[in-house]
ZAPAGU-965487 format. One record per residue (C-alpha): residue number from 0; residue in one letter; chain; z negated, x negated, y negated. Coordinates in nm, 2 decimals. Layout:
+-----+------+-------+--------+--------+--------+
!  nr ! rest ! kette !      z !      x !      y !
+-----+------+-------+--------+--------+--------+
! NUM !    A !     A !      Z !      X !      Y !
...
+-----+------+-------+--------+--------+--------+
//
This chain:
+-----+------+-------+--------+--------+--------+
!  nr ! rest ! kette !      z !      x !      y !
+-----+------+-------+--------+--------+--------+
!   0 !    X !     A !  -2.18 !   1.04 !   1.49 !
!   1 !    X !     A !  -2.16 !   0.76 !   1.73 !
!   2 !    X !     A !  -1.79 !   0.84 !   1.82 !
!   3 !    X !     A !  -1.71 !   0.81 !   1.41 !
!   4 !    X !     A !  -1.91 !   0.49 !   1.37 !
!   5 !    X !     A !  -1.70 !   0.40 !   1.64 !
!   6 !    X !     A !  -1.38 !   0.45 !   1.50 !
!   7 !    X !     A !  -1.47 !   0.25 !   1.20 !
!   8 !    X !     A !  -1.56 !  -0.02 !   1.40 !
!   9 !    X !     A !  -1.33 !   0.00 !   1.58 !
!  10 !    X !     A !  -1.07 !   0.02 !   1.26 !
!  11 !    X !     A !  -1.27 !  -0.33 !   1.08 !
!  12 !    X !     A !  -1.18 !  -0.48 !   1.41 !
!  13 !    X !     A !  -0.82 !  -0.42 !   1.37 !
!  14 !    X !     A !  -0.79 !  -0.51 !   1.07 !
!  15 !    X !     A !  -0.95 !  -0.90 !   1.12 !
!  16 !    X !     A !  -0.73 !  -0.88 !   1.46 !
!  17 !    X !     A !  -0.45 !  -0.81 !   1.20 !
!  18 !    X !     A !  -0.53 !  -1.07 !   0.96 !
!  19 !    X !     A !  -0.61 !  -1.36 !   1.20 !
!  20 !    X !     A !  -0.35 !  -1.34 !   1.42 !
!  21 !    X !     A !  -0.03 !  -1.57 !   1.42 !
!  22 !    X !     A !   0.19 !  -1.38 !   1.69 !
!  23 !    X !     A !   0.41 !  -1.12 !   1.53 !
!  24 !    X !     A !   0.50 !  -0.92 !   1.81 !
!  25 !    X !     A !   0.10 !  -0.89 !   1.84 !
!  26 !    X !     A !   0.03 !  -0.77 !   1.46 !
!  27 !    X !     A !   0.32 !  -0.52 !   1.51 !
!  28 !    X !     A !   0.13 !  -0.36 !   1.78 !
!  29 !    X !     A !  -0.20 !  -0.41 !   1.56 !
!  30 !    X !     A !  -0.04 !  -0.21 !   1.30 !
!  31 !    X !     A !   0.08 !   0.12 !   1.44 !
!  32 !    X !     A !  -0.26 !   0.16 !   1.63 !
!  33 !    X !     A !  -0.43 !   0.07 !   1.25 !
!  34 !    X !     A !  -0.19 !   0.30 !   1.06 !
!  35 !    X !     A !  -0.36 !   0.59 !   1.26 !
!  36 !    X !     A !  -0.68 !   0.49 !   1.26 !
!  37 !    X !     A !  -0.73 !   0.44 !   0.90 !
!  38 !    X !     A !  -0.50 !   0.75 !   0.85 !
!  39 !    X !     A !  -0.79 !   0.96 !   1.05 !
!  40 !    X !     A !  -1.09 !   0.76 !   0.89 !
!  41 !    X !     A !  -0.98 !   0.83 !   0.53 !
!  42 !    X !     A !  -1.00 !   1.23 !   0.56 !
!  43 !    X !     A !  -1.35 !   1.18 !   0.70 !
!  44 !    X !     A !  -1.49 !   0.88 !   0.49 !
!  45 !    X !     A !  -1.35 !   0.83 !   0.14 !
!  46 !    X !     A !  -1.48 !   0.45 !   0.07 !
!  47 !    X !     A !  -1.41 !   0.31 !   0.37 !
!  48 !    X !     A !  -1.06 !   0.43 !   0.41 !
!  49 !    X !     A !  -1.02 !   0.25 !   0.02 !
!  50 !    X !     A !  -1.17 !  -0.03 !   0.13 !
!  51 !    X !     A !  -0.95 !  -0.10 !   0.43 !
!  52 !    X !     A !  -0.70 !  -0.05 !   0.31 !
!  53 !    X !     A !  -0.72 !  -0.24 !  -0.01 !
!  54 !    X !     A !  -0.82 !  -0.48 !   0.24 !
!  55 !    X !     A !  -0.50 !  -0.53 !   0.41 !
!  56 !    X !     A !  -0.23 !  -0.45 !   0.10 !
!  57 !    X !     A !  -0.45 !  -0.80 !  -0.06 !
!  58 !    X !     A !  -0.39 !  -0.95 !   0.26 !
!  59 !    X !     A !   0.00 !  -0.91 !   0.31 !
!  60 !    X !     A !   0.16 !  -1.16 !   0.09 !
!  61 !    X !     A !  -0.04 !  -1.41 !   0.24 !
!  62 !    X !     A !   0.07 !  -1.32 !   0.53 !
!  63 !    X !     A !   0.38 !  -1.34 !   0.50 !
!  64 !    X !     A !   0.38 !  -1.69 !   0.33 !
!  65 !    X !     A !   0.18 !  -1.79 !   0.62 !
!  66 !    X !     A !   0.48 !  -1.67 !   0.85 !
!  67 !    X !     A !   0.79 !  -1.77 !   0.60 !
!  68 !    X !     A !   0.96 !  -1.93 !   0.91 !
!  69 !    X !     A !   1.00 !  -1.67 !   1.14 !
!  70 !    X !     A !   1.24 !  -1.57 !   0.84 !
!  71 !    X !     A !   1.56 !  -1.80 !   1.01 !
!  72 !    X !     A !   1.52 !  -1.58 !   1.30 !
!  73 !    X !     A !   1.67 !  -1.22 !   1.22 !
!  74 !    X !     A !   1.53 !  -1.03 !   1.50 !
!  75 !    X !     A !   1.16 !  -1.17 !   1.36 !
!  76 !    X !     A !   1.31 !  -1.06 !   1.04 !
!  77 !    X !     A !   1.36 !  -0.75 !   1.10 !
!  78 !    X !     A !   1.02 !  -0.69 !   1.28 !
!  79 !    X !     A !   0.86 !  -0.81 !   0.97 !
!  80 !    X !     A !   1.07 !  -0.56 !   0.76 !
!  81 !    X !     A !   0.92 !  -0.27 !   0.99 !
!  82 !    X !     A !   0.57 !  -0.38 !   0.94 !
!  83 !    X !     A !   0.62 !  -0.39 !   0.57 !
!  84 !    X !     A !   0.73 !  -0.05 !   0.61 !
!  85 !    X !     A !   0.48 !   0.05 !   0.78 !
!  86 !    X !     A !   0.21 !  -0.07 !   0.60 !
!  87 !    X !     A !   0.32 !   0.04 !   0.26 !
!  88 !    X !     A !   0.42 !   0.44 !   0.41 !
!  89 !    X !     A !   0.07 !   0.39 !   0.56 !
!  90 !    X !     A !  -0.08 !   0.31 !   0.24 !
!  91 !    X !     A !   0.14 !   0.61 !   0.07 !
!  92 !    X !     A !   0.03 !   0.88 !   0.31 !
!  93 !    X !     A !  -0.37 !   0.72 !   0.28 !
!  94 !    X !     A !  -0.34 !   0.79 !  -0.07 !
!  95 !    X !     A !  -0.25 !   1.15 !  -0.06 !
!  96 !    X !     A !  -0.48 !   1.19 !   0.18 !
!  97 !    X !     A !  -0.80 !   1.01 !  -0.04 !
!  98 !    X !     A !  -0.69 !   1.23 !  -0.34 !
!  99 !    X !     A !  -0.69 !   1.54 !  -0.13 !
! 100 !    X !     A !  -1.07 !   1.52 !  -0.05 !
! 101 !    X !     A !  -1.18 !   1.41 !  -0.42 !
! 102 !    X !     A !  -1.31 !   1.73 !  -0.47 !
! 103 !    X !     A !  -1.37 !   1.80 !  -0.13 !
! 104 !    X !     A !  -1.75 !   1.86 !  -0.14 !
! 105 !    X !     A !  -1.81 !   1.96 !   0.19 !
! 106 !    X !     A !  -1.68 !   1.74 !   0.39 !
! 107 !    X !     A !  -1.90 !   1.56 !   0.66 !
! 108 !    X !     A !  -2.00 !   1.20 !   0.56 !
! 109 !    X !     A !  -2.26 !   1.14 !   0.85 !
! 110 !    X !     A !  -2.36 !   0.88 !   0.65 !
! 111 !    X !     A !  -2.65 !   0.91 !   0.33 !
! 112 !    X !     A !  -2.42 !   0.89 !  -0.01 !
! 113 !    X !     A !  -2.59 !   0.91 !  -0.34 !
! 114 !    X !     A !  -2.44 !   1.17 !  -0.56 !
! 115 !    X !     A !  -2.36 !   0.86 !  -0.80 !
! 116 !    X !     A !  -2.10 !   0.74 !  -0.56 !
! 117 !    X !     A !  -2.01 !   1.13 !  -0.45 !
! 118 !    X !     A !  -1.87 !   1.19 !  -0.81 !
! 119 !    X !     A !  -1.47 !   1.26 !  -0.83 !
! 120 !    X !     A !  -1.46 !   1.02 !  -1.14 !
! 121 !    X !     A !  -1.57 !   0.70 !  -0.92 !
! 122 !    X !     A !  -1.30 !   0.87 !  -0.63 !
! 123 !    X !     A !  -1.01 !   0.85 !  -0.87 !
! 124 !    X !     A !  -1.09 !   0.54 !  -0.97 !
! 125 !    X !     A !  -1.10 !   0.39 !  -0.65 !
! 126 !    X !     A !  -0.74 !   0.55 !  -0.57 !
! 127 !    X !     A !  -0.67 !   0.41 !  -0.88 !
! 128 !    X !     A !  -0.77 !   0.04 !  -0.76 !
! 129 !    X !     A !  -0.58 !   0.14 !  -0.44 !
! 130 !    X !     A !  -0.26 !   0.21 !  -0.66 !
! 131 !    X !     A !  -0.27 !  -0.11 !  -0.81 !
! 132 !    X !     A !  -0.31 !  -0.29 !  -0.48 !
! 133 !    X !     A !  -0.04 !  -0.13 !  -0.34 !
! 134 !    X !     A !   0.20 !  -0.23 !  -0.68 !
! 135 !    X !     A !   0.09 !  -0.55 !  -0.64 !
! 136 !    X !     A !   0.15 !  -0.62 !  -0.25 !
! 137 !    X !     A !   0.48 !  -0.42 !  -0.28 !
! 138 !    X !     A !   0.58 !  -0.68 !  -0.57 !
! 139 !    X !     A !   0.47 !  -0.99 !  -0.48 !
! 140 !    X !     A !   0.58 !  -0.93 !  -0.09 !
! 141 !    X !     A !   0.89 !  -0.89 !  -0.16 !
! 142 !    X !     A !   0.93 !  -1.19 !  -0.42 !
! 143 !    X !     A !   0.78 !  -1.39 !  -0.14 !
! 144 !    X !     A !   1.06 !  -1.26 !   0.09 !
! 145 !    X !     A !   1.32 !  -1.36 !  -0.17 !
! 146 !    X !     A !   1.18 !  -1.68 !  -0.19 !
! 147 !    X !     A !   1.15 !  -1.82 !   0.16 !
! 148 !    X !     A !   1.53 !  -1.59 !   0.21 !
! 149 !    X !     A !   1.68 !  -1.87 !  -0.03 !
! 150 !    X !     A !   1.61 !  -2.14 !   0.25 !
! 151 !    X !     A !   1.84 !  -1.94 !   0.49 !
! 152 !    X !     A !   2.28 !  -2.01 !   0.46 !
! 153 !    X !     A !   2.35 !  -1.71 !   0.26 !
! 154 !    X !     A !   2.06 !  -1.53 !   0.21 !
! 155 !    X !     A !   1.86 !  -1.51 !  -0.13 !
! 156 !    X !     A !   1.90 !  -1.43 !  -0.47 !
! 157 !    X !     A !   2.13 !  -1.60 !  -0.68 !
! 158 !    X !     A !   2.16 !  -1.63 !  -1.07 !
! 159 !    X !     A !   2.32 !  -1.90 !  -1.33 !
! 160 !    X !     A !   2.05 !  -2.16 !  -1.21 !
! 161 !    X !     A !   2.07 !  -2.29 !  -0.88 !
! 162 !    X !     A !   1.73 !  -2.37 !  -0.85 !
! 163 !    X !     A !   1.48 !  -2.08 !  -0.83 !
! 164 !    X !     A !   1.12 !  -2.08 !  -0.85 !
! 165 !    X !     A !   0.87 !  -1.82 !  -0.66 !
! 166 !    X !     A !   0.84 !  -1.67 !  -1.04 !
! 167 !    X !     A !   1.17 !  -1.59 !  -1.06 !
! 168 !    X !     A !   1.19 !  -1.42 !  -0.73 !
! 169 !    X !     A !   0.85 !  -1.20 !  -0.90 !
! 170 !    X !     A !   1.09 !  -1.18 !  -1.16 !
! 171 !    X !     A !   1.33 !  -1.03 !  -1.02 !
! 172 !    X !     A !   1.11 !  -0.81 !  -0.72 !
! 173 !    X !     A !   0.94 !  -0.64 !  -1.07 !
! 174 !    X !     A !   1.27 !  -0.55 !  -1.24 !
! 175 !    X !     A !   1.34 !  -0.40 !  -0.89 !
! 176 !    X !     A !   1.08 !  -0.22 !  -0.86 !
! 177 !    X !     A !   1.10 !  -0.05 !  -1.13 !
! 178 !    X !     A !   1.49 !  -0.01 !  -1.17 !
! 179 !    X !     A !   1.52 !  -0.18 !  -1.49 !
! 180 !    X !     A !   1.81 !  -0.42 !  -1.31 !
! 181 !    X !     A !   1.92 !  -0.67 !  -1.60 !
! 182 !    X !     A !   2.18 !  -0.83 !  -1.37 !
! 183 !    X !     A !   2.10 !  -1.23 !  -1.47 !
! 184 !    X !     A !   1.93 !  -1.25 !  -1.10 !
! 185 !    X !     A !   2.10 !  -1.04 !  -0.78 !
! 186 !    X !     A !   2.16 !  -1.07 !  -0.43 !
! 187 !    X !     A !   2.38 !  -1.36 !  -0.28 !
! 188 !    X !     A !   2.71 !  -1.16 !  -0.27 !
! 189 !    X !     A !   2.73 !  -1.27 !   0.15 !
! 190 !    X !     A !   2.36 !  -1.17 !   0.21 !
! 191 !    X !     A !   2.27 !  -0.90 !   0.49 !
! 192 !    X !     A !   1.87 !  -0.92 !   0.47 !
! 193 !    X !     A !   1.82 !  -0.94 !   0.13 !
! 194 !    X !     A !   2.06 !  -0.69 !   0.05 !
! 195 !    X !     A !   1.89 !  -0.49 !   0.23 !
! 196 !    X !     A !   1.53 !  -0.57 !   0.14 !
! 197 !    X !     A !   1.64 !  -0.49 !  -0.20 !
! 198 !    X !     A !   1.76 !  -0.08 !  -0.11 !
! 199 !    X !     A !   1.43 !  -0.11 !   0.11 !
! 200 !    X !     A !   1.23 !  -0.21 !  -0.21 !
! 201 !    X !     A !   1.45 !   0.04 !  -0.44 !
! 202 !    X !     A !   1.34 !   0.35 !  -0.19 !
! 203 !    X !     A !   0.97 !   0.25 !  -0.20 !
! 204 !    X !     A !   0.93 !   0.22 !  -0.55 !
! 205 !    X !     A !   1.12 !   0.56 !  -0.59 !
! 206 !    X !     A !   0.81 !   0.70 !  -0.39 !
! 207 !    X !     A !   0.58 !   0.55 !  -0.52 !
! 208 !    X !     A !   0.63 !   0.58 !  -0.90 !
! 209 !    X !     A !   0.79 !   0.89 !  -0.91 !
! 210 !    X !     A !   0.66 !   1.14 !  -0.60 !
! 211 !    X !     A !   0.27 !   0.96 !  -0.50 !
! 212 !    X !     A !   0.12 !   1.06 !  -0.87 !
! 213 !    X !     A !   0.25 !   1.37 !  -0.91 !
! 214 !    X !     A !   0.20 !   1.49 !  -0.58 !
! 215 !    X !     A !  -0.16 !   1.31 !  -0.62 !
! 216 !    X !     A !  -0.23 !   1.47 !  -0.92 !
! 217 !    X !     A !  -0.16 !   1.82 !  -0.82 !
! 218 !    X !     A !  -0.41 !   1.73 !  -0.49 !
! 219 !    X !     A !  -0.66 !   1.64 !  -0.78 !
! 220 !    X !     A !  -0.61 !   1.85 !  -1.07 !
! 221 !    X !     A !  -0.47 !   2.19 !  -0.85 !
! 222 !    X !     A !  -0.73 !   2.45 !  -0.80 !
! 223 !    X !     A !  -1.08 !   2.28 !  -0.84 !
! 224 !    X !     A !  -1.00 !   2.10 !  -1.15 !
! 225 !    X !     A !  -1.27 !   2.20 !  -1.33 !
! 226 !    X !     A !  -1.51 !   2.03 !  -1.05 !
! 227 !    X !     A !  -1.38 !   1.72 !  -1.25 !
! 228 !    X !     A !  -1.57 !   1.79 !  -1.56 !
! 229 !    X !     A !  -1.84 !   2.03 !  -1.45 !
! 230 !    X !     A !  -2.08 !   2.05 !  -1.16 !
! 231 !    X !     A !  -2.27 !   2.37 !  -1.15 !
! 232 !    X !     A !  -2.18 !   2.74 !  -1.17 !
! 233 !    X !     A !  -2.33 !   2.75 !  -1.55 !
! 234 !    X !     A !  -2.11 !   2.47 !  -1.67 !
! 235 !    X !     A !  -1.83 !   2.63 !  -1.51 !
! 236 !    X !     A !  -1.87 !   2.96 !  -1.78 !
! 237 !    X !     A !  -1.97 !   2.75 !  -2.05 !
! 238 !    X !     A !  -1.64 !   2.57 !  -1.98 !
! 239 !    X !     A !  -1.40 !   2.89 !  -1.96 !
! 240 !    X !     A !  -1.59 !   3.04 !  -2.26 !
+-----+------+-------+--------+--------+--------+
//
């Protein structure tokens, strides 16, 4: 028990290193060691592994406004690029993982959890939470990305207004993100980064709308589906009769 309360320590620590520090070459190292860590934690304790990393999906797009001007150096650039990567594939693989155990009855909490809280309903609907956290720091990182990209010489989006506003880079991150692609807003036709934060954002939202709930919803729903709706033996016949 002590060596998993340490881990979770351990793992909160991260995460305020993450958030508080100002050196990027310092939260790229925070972050692989985290990605493991709450990778590990979520198969043993369901809440916390939501909470984290809820926690630090909230946490990104301020982070990267915080850090907009490292965005005129492209080696910083594309440092940042891998730690968006590897927080949102971090956040992917931590969902499969959190719907895996829903019905996972046995597994070891070490810690006293009311059955209240220990009910797959209240699981999926934290993973649920979890889903919308990562739409929204997927999103509105990106849009923020755009945004500060349109201060660089030839980077940003472009459109028939020369002026654009943090809402149209949200704008134009959502109708990415979900392939609708209008065309009235698109990449500045001699951009490298943005160009390629938009196949970047184009591959994670393939993943994550069209492969994470499926493939979390057989985890869910596969063989102890009924566990859902029942949670005895008795209910179980009542329910196949």
């Amino acid at each position: 028990m002590k060596k998993n309360l340490m881990f979770i320590i351990t793992c909160f620590l991260l995460l305020i290193c993450f958030i508080f520090s100002n050196e990027l070459n310092n939260k790229i190292v925070i972050i692989i060691f985290l990605s493991f860590l709450v990778l590990f934690i979520s198969t043993k304790y369901f809440y916390i592994g939501c909470i984290v990393n809820i926690t630090l999906l909230i946490n990104l797009p301020y982070m990267l406004d915080y850090n907009k001007h490292i965005l005129i150096n492209k080696d910083d650039t594309f440092s940042l690029i891998f730690i968006l990567c590897t927080i949102f594939l971090m956040s992917i693989f931590d969902f499969l993982i959190l719907a895996y155990h829903i019905n996972n009855y046995e597994t070891n909490y070490h810690f006293q959890i009311t059955s209240f809280f220990n009910r797959p309903f209240l699981k999926i609907l934290s993973i649920f939470f979890l889903y919308l956290s990562l739409l929204f720091s997927v999103i509105d990182s990106f849009a923020l990305l755009y945004t500060h990209l349109g201060n660089v010489f030839n980077e940003g989006i472009i459109g028939k207004d020369e002026i654009f506003s943090h809402l149209d880079a949200l704008y134009f991150s959502t109708t990415t993100f979900f392939t609708i692609g209008f065309g009235d807003i698109r990449p500045s036709e001699y951009s490298e980064i943005t160009k390629r934060l938009v196949i970047i954002q184009a591959i994670l939202s393939h993943i994550i709308t069209t492969v994470l709930w499926p493939v979390a919803i057989i985890f869910v729903f596969g063989r102890n589906s009924k566990k859902i709706f029942s949670s005895n033996k008795e209910d179980h016949r009542k329910f196949s009769s």
